[in-house]
N, C-alpha and C positions, 0 to 999 in steps of 0.2 A: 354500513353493513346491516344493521338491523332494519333500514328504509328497505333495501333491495332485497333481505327476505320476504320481507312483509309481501312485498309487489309478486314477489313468486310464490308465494302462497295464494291471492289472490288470482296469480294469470291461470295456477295447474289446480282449482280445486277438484275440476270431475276428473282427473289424471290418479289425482291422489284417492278418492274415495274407490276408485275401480280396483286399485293395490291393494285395498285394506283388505288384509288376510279373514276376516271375523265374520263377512259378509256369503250369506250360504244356506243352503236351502238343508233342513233337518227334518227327518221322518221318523213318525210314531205310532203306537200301533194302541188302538182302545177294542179291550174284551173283558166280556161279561164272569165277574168273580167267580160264578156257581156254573159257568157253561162249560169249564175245562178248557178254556182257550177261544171262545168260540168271538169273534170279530164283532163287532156292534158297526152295522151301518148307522150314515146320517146323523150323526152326533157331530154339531160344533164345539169346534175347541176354542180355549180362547186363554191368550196367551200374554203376561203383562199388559189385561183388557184388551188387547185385541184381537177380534174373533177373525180365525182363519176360515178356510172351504171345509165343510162336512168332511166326516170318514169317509170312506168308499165301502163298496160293499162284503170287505175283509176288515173292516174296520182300522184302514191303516189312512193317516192323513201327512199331510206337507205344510210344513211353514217356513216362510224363509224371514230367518234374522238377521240381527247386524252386530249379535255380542259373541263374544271369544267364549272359547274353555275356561272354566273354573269362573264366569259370570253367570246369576242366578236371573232366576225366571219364574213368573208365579202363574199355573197352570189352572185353571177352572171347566168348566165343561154348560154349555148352554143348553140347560134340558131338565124340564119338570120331571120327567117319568125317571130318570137317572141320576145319580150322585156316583163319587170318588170315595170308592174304599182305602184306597193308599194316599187318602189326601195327606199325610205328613211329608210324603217324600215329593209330591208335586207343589204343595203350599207354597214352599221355597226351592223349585229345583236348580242346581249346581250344574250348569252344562258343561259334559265330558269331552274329554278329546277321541275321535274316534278312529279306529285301526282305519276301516274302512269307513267311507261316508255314506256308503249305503246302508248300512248297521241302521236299529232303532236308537234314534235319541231317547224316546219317549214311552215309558210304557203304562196306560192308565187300564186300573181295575176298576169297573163301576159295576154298581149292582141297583134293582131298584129304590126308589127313594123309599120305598116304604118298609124297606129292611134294612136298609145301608148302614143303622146304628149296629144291628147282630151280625151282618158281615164283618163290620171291621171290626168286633171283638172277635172274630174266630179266626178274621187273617192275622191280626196283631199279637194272637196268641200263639199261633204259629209263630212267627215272628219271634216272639219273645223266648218260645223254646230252645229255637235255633239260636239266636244269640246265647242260650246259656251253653249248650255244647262247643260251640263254636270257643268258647272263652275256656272252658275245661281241656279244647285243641291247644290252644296257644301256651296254656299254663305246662301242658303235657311237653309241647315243643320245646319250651323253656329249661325244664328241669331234665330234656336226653341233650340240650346243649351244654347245660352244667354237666353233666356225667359222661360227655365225650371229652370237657376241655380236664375234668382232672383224670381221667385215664392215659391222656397226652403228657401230664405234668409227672416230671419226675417226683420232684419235690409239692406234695400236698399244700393248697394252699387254704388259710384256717379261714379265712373272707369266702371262699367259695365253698368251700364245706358247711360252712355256716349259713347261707345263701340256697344248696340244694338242699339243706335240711327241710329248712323254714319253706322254701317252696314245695316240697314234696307234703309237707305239714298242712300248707295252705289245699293241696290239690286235693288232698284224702279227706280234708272238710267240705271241701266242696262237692265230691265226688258223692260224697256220705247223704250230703242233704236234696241233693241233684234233683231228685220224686217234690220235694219237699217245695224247692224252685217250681219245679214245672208246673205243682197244684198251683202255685202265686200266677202263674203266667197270665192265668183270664184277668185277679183283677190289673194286671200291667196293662194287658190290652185292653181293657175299661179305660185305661188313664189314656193312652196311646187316642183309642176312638174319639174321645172327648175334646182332643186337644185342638180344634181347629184356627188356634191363630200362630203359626210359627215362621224362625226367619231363618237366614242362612246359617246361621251358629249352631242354631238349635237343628238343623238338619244335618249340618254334619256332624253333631255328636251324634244324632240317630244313626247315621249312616257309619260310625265305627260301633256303637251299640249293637248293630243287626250282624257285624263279622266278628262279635264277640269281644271285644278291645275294649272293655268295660273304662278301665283307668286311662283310655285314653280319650274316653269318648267326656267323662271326667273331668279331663284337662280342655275339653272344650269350652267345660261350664266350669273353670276354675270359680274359687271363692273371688278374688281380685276381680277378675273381671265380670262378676254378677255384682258387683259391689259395686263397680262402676258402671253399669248399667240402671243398676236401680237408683243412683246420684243423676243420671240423665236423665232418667223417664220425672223423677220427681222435680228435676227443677225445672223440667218442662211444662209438668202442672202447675207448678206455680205462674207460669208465663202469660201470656195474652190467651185468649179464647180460640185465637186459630192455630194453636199449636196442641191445641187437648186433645183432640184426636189421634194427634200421632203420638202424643206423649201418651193416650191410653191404648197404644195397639202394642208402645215398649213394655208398656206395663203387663199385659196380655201377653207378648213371648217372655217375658220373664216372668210370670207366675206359672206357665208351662214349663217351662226350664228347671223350674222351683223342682213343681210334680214330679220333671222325669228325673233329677237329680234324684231326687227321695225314691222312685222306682230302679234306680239304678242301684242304689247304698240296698235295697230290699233284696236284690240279686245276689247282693254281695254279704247278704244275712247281717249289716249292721244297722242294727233297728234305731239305736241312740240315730245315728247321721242321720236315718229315714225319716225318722219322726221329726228332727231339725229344720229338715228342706220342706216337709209337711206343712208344717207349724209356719212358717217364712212365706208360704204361697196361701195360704189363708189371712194372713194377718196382713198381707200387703193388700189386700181387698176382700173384705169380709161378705162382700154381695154376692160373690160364686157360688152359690148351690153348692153343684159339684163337687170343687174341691173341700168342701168343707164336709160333705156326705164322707168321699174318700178319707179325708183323716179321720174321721171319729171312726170309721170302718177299718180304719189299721189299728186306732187305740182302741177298739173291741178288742179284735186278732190276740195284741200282746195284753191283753185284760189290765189296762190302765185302768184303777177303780178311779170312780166321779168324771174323768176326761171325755167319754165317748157322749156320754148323755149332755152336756154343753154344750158341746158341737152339732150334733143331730139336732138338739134344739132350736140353735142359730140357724141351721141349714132351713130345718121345718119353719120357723119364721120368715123365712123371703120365699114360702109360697110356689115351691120351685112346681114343673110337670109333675103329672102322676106317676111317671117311673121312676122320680126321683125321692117321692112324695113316699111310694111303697116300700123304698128302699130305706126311708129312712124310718118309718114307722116300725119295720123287720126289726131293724137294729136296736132301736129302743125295745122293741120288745123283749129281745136276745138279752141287752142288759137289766131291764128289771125283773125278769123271771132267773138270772142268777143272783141278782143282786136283794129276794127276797121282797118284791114290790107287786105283788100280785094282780092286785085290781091295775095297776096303771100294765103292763106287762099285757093283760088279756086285751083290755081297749085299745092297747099300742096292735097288737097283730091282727086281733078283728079286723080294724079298719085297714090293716095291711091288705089283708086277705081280701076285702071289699074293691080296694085300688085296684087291685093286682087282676081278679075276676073280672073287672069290666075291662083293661087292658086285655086281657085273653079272649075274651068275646071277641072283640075288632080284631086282633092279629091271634090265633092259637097258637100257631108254632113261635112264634119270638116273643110271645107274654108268658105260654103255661110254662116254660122252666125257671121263671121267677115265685110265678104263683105256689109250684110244688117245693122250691125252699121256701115259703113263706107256713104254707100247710105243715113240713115238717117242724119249724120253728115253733107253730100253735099247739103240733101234738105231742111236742117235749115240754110244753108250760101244762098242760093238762095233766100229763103222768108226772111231774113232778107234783100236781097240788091233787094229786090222787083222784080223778076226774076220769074215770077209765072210760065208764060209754063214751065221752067225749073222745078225749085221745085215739081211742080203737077207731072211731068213724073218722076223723082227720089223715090216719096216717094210712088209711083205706084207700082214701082220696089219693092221700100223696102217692101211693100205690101206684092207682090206677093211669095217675097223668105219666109217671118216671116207666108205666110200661109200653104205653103210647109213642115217647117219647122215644122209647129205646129202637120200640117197631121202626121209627120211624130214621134214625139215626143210631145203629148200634155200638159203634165202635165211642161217640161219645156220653152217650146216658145209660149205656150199659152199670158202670162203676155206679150212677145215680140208682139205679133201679134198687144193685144191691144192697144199697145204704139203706133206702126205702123199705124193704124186705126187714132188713135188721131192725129197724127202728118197728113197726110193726107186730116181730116176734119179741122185743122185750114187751111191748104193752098185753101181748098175749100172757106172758108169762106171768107178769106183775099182777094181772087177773086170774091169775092158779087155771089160767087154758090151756094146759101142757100141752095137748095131745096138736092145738092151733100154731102155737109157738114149735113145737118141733115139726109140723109139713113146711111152717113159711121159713124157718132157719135152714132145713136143708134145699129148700129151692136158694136161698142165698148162698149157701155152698157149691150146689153142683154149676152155678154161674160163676161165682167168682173163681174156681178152680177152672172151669173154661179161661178167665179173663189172665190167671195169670201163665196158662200153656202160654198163652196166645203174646202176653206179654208182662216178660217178668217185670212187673215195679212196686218200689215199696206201698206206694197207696193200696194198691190191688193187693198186696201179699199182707197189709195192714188190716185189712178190711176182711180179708179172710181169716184171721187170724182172731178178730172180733167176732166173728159167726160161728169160730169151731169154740172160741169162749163161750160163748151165749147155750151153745147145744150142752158144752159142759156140765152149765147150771143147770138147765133140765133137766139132761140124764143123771143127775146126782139128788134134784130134788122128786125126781121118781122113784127111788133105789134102785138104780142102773149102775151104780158105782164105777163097774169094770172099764162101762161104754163113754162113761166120764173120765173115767182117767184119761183114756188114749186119746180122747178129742184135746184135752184140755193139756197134756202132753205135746201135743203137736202143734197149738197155738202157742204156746211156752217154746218150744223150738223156733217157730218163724218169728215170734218177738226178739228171742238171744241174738238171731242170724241180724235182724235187721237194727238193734242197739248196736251193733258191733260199724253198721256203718253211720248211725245217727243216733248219739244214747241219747241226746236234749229230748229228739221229737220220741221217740219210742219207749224211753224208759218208764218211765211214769207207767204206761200201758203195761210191761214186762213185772216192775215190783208190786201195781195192783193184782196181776195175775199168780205172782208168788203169793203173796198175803193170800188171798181166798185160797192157793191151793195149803198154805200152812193151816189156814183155819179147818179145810174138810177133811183133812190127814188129821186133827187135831181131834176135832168132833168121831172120829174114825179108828180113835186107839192107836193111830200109826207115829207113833212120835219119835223113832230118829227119822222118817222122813219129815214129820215135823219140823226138827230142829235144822235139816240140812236145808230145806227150802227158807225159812224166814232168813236165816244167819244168810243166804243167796241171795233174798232182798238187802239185809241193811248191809251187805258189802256194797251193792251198786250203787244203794241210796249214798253211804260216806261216798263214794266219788263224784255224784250229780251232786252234790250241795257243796263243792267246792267251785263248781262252775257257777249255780244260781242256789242259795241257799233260802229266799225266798219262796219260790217254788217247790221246791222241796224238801221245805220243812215239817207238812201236813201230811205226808206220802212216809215220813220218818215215825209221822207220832204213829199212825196207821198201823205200820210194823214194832214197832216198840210195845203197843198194845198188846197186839199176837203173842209176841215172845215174854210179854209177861205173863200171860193168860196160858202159855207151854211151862214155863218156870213154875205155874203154880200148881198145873198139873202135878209134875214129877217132884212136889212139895223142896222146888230152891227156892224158900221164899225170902230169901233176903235178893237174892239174885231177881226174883217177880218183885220185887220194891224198887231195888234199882232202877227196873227199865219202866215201870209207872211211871218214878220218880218226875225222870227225862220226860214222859209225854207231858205230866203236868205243865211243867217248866216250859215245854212250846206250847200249851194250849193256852197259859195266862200270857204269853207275850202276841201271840197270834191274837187271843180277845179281847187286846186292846185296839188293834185294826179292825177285827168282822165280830164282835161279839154274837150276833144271829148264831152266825155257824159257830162257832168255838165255843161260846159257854156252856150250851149240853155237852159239847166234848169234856170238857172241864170237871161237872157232874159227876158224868160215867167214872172217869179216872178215879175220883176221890171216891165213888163206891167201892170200885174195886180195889184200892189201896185198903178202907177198912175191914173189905172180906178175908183179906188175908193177913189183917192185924189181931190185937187180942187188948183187952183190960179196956184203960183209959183211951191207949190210941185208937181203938175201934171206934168207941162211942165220937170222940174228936172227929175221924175222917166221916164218918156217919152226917157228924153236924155239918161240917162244911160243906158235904154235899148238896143236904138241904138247901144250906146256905147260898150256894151257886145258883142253887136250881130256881130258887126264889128269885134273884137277881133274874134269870133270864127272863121268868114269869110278869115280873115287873119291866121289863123292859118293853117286852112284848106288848104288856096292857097299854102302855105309856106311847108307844109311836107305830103299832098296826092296829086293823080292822079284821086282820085274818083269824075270823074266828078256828077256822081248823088247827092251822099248825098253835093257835093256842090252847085250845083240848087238849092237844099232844102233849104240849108243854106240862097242863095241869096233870094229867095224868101221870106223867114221869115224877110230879115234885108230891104226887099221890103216893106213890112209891117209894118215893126216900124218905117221903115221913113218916112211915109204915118202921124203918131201919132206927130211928133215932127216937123211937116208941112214943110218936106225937099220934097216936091213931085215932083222934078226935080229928084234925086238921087235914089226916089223909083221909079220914072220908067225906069233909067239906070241897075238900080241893078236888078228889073225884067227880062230886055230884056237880059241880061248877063244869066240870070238862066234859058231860054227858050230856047237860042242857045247851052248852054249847054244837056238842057233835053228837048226837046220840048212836049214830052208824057207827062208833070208832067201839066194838064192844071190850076189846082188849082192857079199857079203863074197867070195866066193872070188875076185873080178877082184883082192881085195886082197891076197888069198894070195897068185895067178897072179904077182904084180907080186914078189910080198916073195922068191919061191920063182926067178925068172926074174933079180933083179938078184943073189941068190947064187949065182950059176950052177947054180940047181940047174934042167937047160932039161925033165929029161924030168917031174920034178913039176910043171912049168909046162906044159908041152905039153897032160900030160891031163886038165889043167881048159880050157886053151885050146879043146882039139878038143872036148872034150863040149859046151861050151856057146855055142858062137861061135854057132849057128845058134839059140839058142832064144830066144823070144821076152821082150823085155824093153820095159816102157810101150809107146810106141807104135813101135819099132823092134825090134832084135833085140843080144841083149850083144854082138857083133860091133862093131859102131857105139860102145860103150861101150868096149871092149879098145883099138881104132885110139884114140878120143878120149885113154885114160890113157897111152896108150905119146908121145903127142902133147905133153902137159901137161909130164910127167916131163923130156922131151928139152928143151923149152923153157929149164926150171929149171935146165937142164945136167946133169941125171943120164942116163945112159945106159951101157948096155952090148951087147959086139960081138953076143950072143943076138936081140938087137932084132930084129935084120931077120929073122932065122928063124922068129921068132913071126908078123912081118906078112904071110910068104909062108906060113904056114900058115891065115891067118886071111883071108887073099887070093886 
């Protein structure tokens, strides 16, 4: 039996190959990404290496195979001047069974080589949108099939009650953050672009990914079976020499797989999984650039402190392109100008900026919108180390490129522009340029009120709501009061509207906006609106710090402040002890994470605890202030070089030694802050102060007289001298010079 098969297998071979169903001529169709469909003649394709006949002159070609449906095929394209923007779905493509045989098998988007990296982040971003709708569809579908099968049930059942809960729960989180996704979308399609080694697994998780099927696309890239993959690809490294190759291309779809697992968990806003799959695709090969840029670019995002700059560093050491090169210099810089690192922070974005500008030379349109984040990145480290010429001319720039940009493409750098605008009109302001800040804030207005007719989203409703904040501060620190409220009223309205579908991302913005509005009602004699608006922050705050009380713990002392600083107004001063009490309490537990930022907070608090104590506890919360204050002062000498922020520093520990009647030491500790910064004149009130209670009146006199009259924030030091000489007498310090000073100042 087996002899006489054999012989008929051998007599009917060409019998049997002409049967085989698999054998068949498939047609596809190649057009130009940016042409709107438009056909590419004369493009070879080429197909499991080999290369078919050219397109024709609609851009459609023929290949005849010999593999069945649901057997894969890896597609390329023979041609310098063009590349594959959808290269993930042709890398490994999965041939379909088709209705008809005349239908496209095939469909390639190519664009030129010399942009086909910004193509495919702007198709893969598309891309990634859709798939998040698309998923928000299915979740929607799911929870009207739970609410048709228990309207059928007579009898309730508590597994599906419990089942439409949880999923109607999950939809309204998702629904809520939806804006939130879509900003993530470019860097998704960053990962997506990058990814050019993938196989059949990994394309069909994409390919349930793009219909929204999140958790199924998931189960393509189970835990188990990336587990056993990466047991293959490793003991294949260990193997002979001619197996490296292919054991490093398993490697290669599985550090992709890695990526897009972690861009999938990102969709699904679980950062712990994201960071995981992160973490597991760098660490199975640390030579990637790339992935490694991308992780430290998501531990920025969720402000891992120390994790992003380790990474960026490893990346910046394998030498990676210049656009990778810029990107990672941006991000260091991003982290040492929050992280209080000044000098490394400027050198990190300079040299960004330098990268980035000669990439914009060679290509304008797909470098300048890297280069104008990088400009804004340099003119937020400038206004923070109070560098105004600087910053103003930066964010000039950035200006100018996000309006180029916008000419050029509005529907996508329109949002860019407004940011632009904003960022701009604080540096105005921060430079008392009222009248500069309020032309460029309401050009930010009357766009972004175009942007959100045009299309309601929270970004855009965010960003507007930031610009009618900002006109706020103006028209209140012009005395426009009235024109301040309503703006700053209606940014307070589109914050509540949009907390309500996302309190993580929005809140924070909502209770800084309450705090500044308690404090202008406060400074304004208006104190039950006082009272209603802070007690309106710390209700939101007690529910955001049950979700992350990390985060917003600092957003807590913030208001806790305010409301003790209301209490002490309307003299409840045990009730203003209370809520001091609670900031201290978080600013010594916070100052042992970031002491930088938190032990001036610390300071402050224990002044104001002793302003509104009396006897011995005065003099005690007096001392400890000092005491704090010194601690920063010394920390500061001990590990910066930033001469400014330590003038600040000395000037403030000027000032509380002034309270603790050390007025020998507060006028050493001034003169020390002045030779440091001599611009910062505010320290000399603390001179004026230290020099005036040792009777020395005529060194007090001629800082008195030089500067009563010059202009200070929105009033003049005048107003500042009355205020300290006010404070000090409170506290019981005083001297017979006093009133000589006020009749000069009077």
């Amino acid at each position: 039996m087996k002899k006489i098969t054999f012989l008929i297998l051998c007599v009917f071979p060409t019998m049997m190959r002409a049967q085989s169903p698999c054998v068949q001529e498939y047609k596809g169709e190649v057009t130009l990404f940016s042409g709107k469909g438009k056909g590419l003649a004369g493009i070879p394709v080429i197909i499991d290496g080999n290369q078919g006949s050219p397109t024709d002159a609609n851009g459609i070609f023929r290949y005849r195979l010999s593999k069945c449906p649901g057997m894969s095929v890896r597609i390329k394209v023979s041609s310098e001047n063009y590349a594959i923007v959808n290269h993930i779905e042709t890398g490994s493509y999965t041939l379909r069974k088709l209705a008809d045989p005349s239908d496209f098998q095939f469909a390639l988007l190519l664009a030129p080589a010399r942009q086909v990296e910004q193509d495919r982040v702007a198709y893969y971003t598309t891309l990634a949108g859709v798939a998040l709708d698309r998923n928000l569809t299915l979740q929607k579908g799911r929870i009207d099939e739970l609410e048709k099968l228990l309207k059928s049930q007579q009898q309730k059942n508590e597994g599906v009650i419990d089942s439409l809960a949880s999923l109607r729960s999950r939809y309204e989180q998702v629904l809520g953050e939806r804006e939130k996704r879509l900003n993530d979308a470019k860097s998704m399609a960053v990962v997506f672009a990058q990814h050019t080694e993938v196989d059949s697994s990994y394309q069909k998780a994409f390919g349930l990914y793009k219909e929204g099927q999140f958790q199924a696309a998931l189960a393509q890239l189970s835990d188990n079976r990336m587990q056993s993959e990466k047991k293959r690809f490793q003991s294949k490294l260990g193997l002979a020499k001619q197996l490296e190759a292919e054991a490093l291309q398993e490697q290669a779809f599985y550090i992709n797989k890695c990526v897009f697992k972690a861009t999938i968990y990102r969709s699904l806003n679980e950062s712990n999984k994201a960071g995981e799959w992160y973490r597991e695709a760098v660490l199975t090969d640390t030579t990637q650039a790339t992935n490694l840029i991308t992780y430290a670019d998501y531990l920025l995002k969720i402000n891992q402190l120390g994790e992003p700059e380790v990474w960026f560093r490893k990346a910046l050491a394998l030498n990676p392109p210049d656009v990778g090169k810029g990107a990672i210099l941006e991000g260091l810089g991003i982290y040492y100008t929050d992280h209080n690192r000044p000098k490394e922070a400027e050198v990190s974005l300079l040299e960004s900026k330098r990268v980035r500008e000669k990439l914009a030379w060679t290509n304008p349109d797909q470098y300048e919108p890297d280069l104008a984040v990088t400009l804004h990145s340099l003119g937020y480290f400038y206004a923070v180390m109070n560098r105004s010429q600087e910053s103003e001319a930066v964010f000039l720039q950035a200006k100018e490129l996000r309006q180029k940009q916008a000419k050029r493409d509005p529907d996508k750098y329109e949002p860019n522009l407004a940011s632009a605008l904003n960022a701009l009109a604080g540096t105005y302001f921060n430079t008392n340029q009222k009248a500069k800040a309020e032309t460029v804030s309401l050009q930010a207005k009357v766009l972004l009120e175009k942007l959100v007719r045009q299309n309601v989203n929270q970004q855009n409703e965010h960003e507007l709501a930031i610009t009618l904040s900002n006109l706020g501060s103006i028209y209140s620190t012009t005395s426009r009061f009235a024109e301040a409220e309503v703006v700053t009223l209606q940014a307070k309205a589109i914050w509540e509207k949009l907390v309500e579908k996302n309190p993580g991302e929005y809140g924070p913005y909502l209770v800084h906006m309450l705090n500044n509005m308690g404090e202008a009602y406060l400074e304004n004699n208006r104190l039950k609106e006082t009272e209603t608006t802070l007690l309106q922050a710390r209700a939101l705050l007690e529910k955001l710090l049950q979700k992350d009380p990390e985060q917003f713990e600092p957003q807590l002392a913030k208001t806790m402040v305010r409301l003790g600083d209301y209490f002490s107004r309307v003299s409840q001063l045990k009730e203003a002890q209370t809520a001091y009490a609670q900031v201290e309490e978080i600013c010594k537990r916070l100052a042992k994470q970031n002491f930088d930022e938190y032990g001036p907070w610390l300071t402050s608090i224990l002044h104001k605890r002793g302003s509104i104590s009396t006897g011995q506890e005065q003099i005690d919360f007096f001392r400890k202030a000092v005491s704090a204050q010194q601690q920063v002062v010394s920390q500061l000498k001990n590990r910066s070089s930033d001469s400014l922020s330590l003038a600040k520093q000395l000037g403030d520990l000027a000032y509380e030694s002034l309270f603790s009647k050390q007025f020998a030491q507060a006028q050493a500790t001034a003169q020390e802050g002045l030779m440091l910064a001599p611009g910062e004149e505010w320290i000399q009130a603390n001179l004026a102060l230290a020099y005036l209670l040792q009777g020395k009146l005529e060194q007090a006199k001629a800082i008195y007289g030089t500067l009563k009259d010059k202009p200070y924030e929105s009033d003049t030091f005048k107003k500042v001298f009355l205020g300290d000489l006010a404070d000090l007498e409170k506290a019981g310090i005083t001297h017979p010079d006093m009133a000589i000073i006020r009749q000069l100042l009077n």
